[in-house]
C-alpha positions in Angstrom: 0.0 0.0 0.0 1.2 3.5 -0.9 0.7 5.1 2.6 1.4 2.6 5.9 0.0 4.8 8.1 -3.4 3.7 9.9 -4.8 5.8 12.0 -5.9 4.0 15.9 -9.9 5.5 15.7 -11.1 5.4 19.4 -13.1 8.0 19.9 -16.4 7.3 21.8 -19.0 9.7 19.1 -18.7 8.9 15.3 -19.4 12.3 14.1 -16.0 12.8 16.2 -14.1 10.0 14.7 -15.7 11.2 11.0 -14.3 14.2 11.7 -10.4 13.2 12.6 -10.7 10.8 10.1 -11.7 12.7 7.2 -9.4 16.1 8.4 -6.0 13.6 7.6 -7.7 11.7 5.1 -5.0 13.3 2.7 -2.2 11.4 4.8 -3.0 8.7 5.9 -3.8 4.9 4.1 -6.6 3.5 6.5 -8.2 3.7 9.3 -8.1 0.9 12.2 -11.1 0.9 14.4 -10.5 -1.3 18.1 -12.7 -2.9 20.4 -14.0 0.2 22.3 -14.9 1.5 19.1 -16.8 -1.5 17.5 -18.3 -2.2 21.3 -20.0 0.7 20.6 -21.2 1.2 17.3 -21.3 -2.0 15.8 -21.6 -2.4 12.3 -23.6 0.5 12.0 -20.3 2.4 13.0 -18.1 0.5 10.3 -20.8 1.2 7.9 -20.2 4.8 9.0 -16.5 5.1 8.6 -16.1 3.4 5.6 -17.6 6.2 3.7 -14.8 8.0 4.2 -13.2 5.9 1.4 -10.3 4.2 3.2 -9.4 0.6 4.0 -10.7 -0.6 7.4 -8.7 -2.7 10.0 -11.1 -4.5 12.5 -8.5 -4.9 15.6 -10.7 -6.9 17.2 -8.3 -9.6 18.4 -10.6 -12.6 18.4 -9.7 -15.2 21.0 -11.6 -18.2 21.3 -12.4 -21.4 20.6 -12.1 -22.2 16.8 -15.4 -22.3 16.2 -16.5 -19.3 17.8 -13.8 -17.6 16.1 -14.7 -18.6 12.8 -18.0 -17.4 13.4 -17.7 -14.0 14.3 -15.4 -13.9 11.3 -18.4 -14.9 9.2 -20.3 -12.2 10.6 -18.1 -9.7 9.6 -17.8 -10.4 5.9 -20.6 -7.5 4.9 -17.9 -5.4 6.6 -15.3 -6.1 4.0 -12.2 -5.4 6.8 -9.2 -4.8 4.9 -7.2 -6.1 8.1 -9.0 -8.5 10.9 -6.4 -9.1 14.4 -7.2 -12.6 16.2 -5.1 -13.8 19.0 -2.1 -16.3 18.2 -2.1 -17.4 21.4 -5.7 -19.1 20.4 -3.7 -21.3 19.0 -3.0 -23.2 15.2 -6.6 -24.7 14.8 -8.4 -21.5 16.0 -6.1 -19.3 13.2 -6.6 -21.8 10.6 -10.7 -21.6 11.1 -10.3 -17.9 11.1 -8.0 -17.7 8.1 -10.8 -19.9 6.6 -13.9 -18.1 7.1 -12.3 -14.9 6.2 -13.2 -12.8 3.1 -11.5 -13.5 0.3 -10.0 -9.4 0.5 -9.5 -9.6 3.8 -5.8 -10.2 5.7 -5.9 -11.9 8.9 -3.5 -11.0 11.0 -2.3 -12.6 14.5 -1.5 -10.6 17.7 1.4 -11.6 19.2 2.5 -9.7 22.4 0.6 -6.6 23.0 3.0 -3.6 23.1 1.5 -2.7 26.4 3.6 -5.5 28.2 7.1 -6.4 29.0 9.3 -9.3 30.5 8.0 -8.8 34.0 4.5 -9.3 32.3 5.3 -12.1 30.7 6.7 -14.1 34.1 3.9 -13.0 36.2 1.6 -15.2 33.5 3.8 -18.0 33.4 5.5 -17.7 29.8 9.3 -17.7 30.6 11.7 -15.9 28.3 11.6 -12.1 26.6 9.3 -10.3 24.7 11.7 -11.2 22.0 11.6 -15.1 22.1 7.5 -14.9 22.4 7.1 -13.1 19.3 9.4 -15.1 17.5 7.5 -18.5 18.7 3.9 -16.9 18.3 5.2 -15.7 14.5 6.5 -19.2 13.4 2.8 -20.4 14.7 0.9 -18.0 12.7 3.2 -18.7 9.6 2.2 -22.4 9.8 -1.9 -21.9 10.8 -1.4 -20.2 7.2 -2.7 -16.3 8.7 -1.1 -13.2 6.2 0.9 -12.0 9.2 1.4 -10.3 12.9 0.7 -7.5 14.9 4.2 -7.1 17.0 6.3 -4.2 18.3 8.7 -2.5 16.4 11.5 -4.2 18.6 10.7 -7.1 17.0 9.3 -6.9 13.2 13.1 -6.9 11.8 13.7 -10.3 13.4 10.3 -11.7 12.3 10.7 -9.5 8.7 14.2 -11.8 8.2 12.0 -14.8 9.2 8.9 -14.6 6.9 10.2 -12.4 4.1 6.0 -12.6 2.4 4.2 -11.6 5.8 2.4 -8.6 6.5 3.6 -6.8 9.5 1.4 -4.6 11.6 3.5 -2.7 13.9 1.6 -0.2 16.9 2.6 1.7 19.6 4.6 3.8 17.6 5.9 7.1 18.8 7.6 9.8 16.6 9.8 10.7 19.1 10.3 6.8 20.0 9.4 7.7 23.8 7.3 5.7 25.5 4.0 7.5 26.8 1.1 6.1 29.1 0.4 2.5 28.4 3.1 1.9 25.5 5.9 0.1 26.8 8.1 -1.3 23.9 7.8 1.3 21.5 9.6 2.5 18.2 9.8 5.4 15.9 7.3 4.5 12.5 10.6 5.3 10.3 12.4 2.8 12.3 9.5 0.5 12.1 8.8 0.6 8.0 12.6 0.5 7.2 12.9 -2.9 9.8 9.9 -4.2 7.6 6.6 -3.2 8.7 3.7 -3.6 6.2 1.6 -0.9 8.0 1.5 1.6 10.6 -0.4 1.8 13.6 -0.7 5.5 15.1 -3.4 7.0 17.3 -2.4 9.7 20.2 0.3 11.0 18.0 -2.4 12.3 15.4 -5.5 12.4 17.6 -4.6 14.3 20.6 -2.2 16.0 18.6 -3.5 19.8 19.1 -3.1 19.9 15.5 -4.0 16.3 14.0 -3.4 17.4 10.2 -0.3 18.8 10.9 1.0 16.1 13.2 -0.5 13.6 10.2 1.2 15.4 7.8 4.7 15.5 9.8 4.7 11.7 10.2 3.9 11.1 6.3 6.9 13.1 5.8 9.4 10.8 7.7 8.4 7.9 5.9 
């Protein structure tokens, strides 16, 4: 795709999240909407902000039992996601039935470790090993359930990039100024990110609470 950059639409009022979406429109490539967003408006919402004209990511991270999981997929198909997130920790059976039930247009992409967490994380739920070696495991899984690709940190999607050289990388928690802020804990510059391999961009704070989100859209394009 010609612009990476998605921007993270969490905004609790669609005429709000029209709004932001169609002010950058100009620079930006898509527009991923999360699980507080589609908790609240549904399909109706998706309907909504696809008439901006720009591919949608459903970050919905699906985690359940195949079947389940190959459900819900189903009953997103009149959504026409560009991107759909499920959990690889669901494990190879539940990607393959998602992968399966997908659309025919639409990627589906595992998350592997959310940006939000680090080592200490990890050991307090059991997995030994860094943030590193669980991304790497998680990857080679998805690769062989037969999914398009990951969601993993920027720390990681060089590693994974020299790994599975025809995956699709979504990389968040990206931060111009490579700084971790609030939640973000393993966190990388979206320069840094593309030129280590990522396939597309996740940024939301940057743009959105940016007191000017054209400009701060329009800064970001230009680094890339």
């Amino acid at each position: 795709m010609s612009n990476p950059i998605f921007l993270a639409v969490d905004l609790p009022r669609i005429d709000a999240a029209k709004a932001l979406a169609t002010q950058v429109k100009s620079h930006i490539g898509g527009l991923k909407l999360g699980l507080e967003f589609f908790c609240a408006h549904g399909h109706h919402g998706v309907h909504e902000m696809a008439q901006i004209g720009l591919p949608i990511f459903l970050d919905l991270k699906l985690h359940d039992i195949p079947n389940t999981v190959a459900s819900a997929m189903q009953a997103i198909h009149v959504l026409e996601p560009a991107i759909v997130t499920v959990h690889a920790s669901g494990g190879r059976a539940m990607m393959e039935d998602a992968k399966a039930a997908a659309g025919e247009h639409t990627r589906v992409v595992a998350v592997t470790m959310l940006t939000s967490l680090d080592e200490n994380d990890l050991a307090r739920t059991g997995i030994a090993g860094t943030p590193h070696d669980q991304v790497m495991r998680l990857a080679e899984l998805a690769q062989t359930a037969g999914l398009d690709g990951i969601v993993c940190s920027g720390q990681e999607v060089g590693a994974v990039h020299k790994q599975w050289k025809q995956g699709f990388f979504v990389v968040p928690g990206l931060r111009p100024g490579g700084k971790a802020t609030a939640d973000q804990k393993r966190v990388v510059t979206p320069r840094k990110a593309r030129d280590d391999g990522a396939s597309v961009l996740v940024i939301g704070r940057p743009i959105s609470r940016a007191d000017d989100p054209l400009a701060a859209a329009r800064a970001i394009e230009g680094t890339l």
